[in-house]
C-alpha positions in Angstrom: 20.9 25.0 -37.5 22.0 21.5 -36.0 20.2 18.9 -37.6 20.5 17.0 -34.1 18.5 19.7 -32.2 15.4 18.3 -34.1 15.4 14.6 -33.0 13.2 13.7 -30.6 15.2 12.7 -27.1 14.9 8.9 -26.5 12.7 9.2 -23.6 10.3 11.4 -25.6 9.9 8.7 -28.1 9.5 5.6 -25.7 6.5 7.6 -23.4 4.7 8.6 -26.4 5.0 5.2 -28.5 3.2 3.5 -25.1 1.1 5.6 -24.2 -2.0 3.9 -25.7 -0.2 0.5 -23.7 0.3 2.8 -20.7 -3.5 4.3 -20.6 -5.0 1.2 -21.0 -3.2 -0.8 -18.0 -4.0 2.3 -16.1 -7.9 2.6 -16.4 -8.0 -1.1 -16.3 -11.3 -2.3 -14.2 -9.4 -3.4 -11.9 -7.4 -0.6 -11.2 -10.2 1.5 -11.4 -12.1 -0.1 -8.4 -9.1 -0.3 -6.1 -8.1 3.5 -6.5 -11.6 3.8 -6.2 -12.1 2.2 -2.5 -14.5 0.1 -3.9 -12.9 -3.0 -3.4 -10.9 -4.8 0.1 -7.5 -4.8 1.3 -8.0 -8.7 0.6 -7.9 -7.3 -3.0 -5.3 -4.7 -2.4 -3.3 -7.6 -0.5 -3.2 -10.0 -3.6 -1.6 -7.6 -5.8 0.9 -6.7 -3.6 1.7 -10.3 -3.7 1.8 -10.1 -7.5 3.9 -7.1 -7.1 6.4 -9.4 -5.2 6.8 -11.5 -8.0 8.0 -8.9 -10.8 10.4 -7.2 -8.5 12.1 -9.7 -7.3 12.5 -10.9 -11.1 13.5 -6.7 -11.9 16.0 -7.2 -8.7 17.6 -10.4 -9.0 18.3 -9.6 -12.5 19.7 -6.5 -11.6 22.5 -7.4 -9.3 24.2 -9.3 -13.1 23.4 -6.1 -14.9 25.1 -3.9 -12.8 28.2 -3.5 -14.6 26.5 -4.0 -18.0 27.1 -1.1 -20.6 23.8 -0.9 -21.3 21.6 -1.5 -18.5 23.9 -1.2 -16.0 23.4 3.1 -15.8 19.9 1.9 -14.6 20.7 -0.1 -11.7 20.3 2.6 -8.7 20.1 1.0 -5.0 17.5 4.1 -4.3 14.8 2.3 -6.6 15.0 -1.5 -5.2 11.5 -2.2 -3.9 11.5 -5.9 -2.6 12.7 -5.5 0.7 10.1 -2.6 1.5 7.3 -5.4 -0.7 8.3 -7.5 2.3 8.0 -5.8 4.9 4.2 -4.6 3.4 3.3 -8.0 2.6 4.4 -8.9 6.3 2.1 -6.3 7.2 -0.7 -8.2 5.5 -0.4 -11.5 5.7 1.6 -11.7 8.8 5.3 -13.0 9.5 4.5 -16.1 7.7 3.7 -14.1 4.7 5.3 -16.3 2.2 3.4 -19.5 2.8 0.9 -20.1 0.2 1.9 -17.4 -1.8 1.0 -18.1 -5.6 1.9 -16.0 -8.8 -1.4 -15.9 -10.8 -0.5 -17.0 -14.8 -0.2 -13.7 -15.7 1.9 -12.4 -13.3 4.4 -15.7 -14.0 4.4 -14.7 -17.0 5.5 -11.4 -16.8 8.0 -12.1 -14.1 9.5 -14.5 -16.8 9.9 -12.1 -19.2 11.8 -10.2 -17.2 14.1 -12.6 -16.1 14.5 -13.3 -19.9 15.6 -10.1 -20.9 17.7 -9.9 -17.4 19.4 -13.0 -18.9 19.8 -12.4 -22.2 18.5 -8.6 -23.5 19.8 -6.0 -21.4 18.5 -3.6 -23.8 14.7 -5.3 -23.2 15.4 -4.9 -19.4 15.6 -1.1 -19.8 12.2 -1.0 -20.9 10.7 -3.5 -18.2 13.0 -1.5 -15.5 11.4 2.2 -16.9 7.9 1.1 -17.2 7.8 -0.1 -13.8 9.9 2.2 -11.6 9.0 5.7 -13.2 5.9 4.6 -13.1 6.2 3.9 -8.9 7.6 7.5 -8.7 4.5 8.5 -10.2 1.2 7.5 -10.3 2.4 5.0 -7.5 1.9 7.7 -5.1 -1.8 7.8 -5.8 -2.2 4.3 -4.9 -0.5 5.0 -1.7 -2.9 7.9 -1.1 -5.8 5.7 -1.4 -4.7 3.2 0.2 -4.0 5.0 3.5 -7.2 6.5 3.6 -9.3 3.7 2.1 -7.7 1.0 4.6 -6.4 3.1 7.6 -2.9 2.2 6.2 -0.4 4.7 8.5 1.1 7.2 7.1 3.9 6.2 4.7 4.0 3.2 7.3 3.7 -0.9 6.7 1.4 -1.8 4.0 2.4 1.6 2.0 6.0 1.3 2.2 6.6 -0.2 -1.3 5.4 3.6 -2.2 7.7 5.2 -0.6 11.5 6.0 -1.9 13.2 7.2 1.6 16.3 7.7 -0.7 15.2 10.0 -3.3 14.7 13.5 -1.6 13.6 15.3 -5.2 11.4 12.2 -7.2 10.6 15.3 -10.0 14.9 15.9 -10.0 15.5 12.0 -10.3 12.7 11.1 -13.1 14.5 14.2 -14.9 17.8 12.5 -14.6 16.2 9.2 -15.6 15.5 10.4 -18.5 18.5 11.8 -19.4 19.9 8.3 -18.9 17.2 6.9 -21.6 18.2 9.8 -23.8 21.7 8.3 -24.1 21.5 4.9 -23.8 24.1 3.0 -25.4 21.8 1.5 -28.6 21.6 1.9 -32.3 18.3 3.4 -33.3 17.0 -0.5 -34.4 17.8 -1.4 -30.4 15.6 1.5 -29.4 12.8 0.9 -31.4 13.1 -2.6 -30.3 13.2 -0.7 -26.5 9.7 0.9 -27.6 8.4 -2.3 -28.8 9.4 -4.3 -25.2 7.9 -1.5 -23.5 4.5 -2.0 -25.0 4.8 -5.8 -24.3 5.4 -4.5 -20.5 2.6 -2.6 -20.2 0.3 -5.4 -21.8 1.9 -8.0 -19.5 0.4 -5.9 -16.4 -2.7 -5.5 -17.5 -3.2 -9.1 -18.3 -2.2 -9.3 -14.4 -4.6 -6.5 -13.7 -7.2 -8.5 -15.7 -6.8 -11.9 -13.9 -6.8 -9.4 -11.2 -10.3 -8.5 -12.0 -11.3 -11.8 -12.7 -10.4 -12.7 -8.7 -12.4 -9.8 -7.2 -15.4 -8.8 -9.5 -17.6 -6.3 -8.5 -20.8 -7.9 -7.2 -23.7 -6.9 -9.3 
């Protein structure tokens, strides 16, 4: 027997080491009350704006990556969110979208971690990069369900758009091929556990933004 055929594949061990990080950013309160329609598109507006912040960090530190041994399998022009982000938060605040527009502290804080690793970890970049878009392709499209029937939001139209990937006909056939690209990722088994470990601070970063979040639009009582 191969002694190989009994290792777990990469993107086996990175879903399963989060998943406690990945469970709790999802059931956040939050969360919870948005997907829940019991909360406004003011609320649904502000963290779109957050949003803004951490992709343009994931996508501006992409375009330096791209040729990168490590990260640079990742980059894929069918993922890039910010220009749809703009055209939703156009949507919602208007043409003049980007005046006033403030990062809360958690969500600078993220955004600065990824730039970090964009700068100096590719390897730490993978982990922000797959936390955030295999997690669009996913339970991203219950958000966008909500949110079109919650707000009135058209149809895969402005406001949703950051939801939907025009480019990728077959999101099941893509995540499968994303994860073949975890699976052999160019790192020593140290670098992936360090991978795991990045991952888990990714998924606590956004739940401290879905906290302060929370903070912003409590439930009234």
């Amino acid at each position: 027997m191969d002694a190989t055929a009994t290792v777990t594949p990469f993107s086996t061990l990175i879903r399963t080491a989060s998943h406690e990080q990945h469970t709790e950013a999802e059931t956040s309160t939050f969360m919870g009350d948005l997907v829940g329609g019991r909360l406004g598109v003011d609320a649904y507006t502000r963290y779109t704006e957050q949003l803004w912040f951490v992709y343009r960090a994931l996508e501006e530190g992409a375009e330096a990556l791209r040729n990168d041994p490590v990260a640079g399998p990742f980059i894929q022009p069918e993922l890039m969110r910010s220009t749809e982000l703009e055209r939703d938060l156009a949507h919602l605040r208007g043409e003049d979208w980007r005046e006033g527009l403030e990062p809360l502290p958690a969500t600078a804080a993220y955004a600065a971690r990824v730039t970090e690793c964009a700068r100096t970890w590719p390897a730490g970049y993978i982990a922000h990069h797959y936390t955030r878009y295999l997690g669009d392709l996913s339970g991203g499209q219950i958000i966008r369900d909500k949110a079109e029937k919650t707000w009135g939001f058209e149809r895969k139209g402005d406001g949703v758009r950051f939801y939907v990937f025009e480019e990728i006909g077959n999101p099941a056939a893509f995540k499968r091929g994303y994860r073949e690209l975890l699976d052999a990722v160019n790192a020593d088994d140290l670098e992936k556990q360090r991978i795991v470990e990045e991952c888990k601070r990714a998924f606590a970063l956004n739940t401290a933004v879905f906290r302060e979040l929370g903070e912003v639009f409590p439930l009234s009582a």
